[in-house]
N, C-alpha and C positions, 0 to 999 in steps of 0.2 A: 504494500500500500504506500505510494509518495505521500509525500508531505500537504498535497493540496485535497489526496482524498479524507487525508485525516481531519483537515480545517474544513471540508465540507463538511463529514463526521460532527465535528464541533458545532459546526453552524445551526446543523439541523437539528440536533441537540439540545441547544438554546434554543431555538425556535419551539420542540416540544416543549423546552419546560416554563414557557412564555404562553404556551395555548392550556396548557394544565393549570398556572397561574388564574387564567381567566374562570378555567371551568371551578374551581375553589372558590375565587370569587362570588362566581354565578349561583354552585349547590353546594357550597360552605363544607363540612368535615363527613361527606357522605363517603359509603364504604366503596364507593366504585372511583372515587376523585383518590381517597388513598392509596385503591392498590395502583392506581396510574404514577403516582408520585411515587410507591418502592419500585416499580416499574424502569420510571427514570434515574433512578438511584443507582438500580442496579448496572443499565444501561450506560451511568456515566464511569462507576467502576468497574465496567467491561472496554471503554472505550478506552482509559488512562492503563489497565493492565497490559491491551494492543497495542497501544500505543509504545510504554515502555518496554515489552518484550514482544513483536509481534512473531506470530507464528512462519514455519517454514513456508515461503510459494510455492505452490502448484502449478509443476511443469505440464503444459497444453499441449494436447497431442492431438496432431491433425486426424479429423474425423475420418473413418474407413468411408470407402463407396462400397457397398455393396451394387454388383451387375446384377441385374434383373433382366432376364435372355427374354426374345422378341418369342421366341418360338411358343406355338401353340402345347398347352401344359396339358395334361392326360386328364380329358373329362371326368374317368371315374369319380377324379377324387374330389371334384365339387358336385357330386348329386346329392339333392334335396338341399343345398346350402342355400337357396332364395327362400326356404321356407322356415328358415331358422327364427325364431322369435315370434312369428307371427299367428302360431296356433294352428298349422295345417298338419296332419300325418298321414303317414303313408299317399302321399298324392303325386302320379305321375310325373315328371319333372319336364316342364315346358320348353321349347326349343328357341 
């Protein structure tokens, strides 16, 4: 994580604990405003432990393509699959 994702990190941060502010304000010591504030609590002691020790990066690895062949695939093995979910059984399979 650079340094600018971290002071976004921050930013946004304070910007929570500026809207939880308000909702206090608004519904005074309710139990749902509290757990939002241990919430940020914890949040801000999750951000400063990253921050001081962050963890190892994860090396990215280009996606596999899986090839998907043009060639026509062996009908057997989708008969009755149009009727999957829909409530019909045993019923001919339409062309």
């Amino acid at each position: 994580m650079t340094r600018s994702d971290i002071a976004e990190l921050r930013y946004a941060v304070n910007q929570l604990r500026q809207s939880i502010g308000a909702l206090r304000t608004h519904y005074g010591d309710a139990n749902t405003v509290r757990r939002l504030e241990n919430d940020l609590d914890r949040l801000v002691i999750d951000a400063d432990e990253f921050e001081q020790s962050p963890p190892p990066e994860v090396s990215r690895r280009p996606q596999e393509t899986i090839y998907v062949p043009d060639s026509k695939s062996d009908e057997a093995a989708w008969m009755g699959a149009q009727d999957e979910g829909l409530g019909f059984h045993s019923r001919p399979r339409t062309k």
